[in-house]
C-alpha positions in Angstrom: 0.0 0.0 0.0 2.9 2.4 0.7 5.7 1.7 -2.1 3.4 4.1 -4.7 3.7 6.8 -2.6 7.2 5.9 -1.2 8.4 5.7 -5.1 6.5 8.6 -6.4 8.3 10.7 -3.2 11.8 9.2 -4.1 11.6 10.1 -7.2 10.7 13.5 -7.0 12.7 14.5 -4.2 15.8 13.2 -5.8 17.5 11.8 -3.0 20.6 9.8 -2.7 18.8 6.9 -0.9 15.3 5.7 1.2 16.1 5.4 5.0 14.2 2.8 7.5 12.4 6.2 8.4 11.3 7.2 5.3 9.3 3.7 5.2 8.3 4.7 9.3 6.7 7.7 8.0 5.3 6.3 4.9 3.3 4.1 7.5 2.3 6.9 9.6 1.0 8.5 6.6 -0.7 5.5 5.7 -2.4 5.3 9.4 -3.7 8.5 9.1 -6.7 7.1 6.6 -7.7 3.8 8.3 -10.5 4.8 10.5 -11.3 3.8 14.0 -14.4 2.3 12.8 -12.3 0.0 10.2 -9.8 -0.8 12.8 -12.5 -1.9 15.2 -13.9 -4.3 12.5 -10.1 -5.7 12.0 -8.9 -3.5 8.9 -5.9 -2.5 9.6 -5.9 -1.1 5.4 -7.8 1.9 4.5 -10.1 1.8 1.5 -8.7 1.3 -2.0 -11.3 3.9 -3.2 -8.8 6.7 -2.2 -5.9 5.4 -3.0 -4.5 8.5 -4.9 -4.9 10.6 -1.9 -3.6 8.1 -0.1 -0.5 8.1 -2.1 0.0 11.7 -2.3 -0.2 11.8 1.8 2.8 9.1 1.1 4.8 10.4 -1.6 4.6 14.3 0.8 5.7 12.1 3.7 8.6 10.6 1.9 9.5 14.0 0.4 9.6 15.7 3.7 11.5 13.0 5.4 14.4 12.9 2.4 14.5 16.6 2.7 14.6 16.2 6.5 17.9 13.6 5.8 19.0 14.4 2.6 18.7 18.4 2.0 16.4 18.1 -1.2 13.7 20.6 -1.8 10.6 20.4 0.1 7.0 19.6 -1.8 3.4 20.7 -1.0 0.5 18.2 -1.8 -0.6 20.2 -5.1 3.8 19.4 -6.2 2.9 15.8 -5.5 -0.5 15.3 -7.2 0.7 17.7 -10.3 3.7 14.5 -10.5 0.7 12.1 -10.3 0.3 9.9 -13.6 -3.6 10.7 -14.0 -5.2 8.3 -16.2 -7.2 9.9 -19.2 -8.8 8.2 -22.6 -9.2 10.2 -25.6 -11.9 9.2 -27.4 -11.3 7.2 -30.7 -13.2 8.0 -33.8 -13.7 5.9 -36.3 -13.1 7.2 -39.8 -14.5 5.7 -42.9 
């Protein structure tokens, strides 16, 4: 669930390397969207349904904590989701 985020953040923050902390605050990230209410029911996952906000939260997380390490560039949330593949069909024609 986290190595989207963790990749997308490595890769824009151009760091040398991913500590064992970058992947401890990936997961905090990641704990911030799984509900109480999920956790009581034993879901320790949030829902797949947001899983690009999920991996922006990630991906800022893992850009802060390189910069925090490393001395890259810091991000906002609108940086991250402006990196964000975003999936998009034209619509085909067909021609005679």
């Amino acid at each position: 669930f986290i190595f989207p985020g963790v990749g997308l953040g490595a890769i824009i923050s151009r760091g040398r390397y991913i500590s064992d902390d970058v992947f401890t605050e990936a997961a905090y990230a990641l704990s911030e969207h799984t509900s109480t209410k999920l956790i009581s029911k034993g879901t320790i996952y949030p829902s797949f349904v947001n899983i690009r906000e999920i991996s922006a939260s990630i991906a800022l997380s893992t850009t802060h904590q390189i910069a925090k390490e490393q001395k890259t560039s810091e991000f906002n949330i609108d940086d991250i989701k402006s990196y964000m593949w975003k999936p998009g069909y034209h619509t085909l024609v067909k021609t005679a």
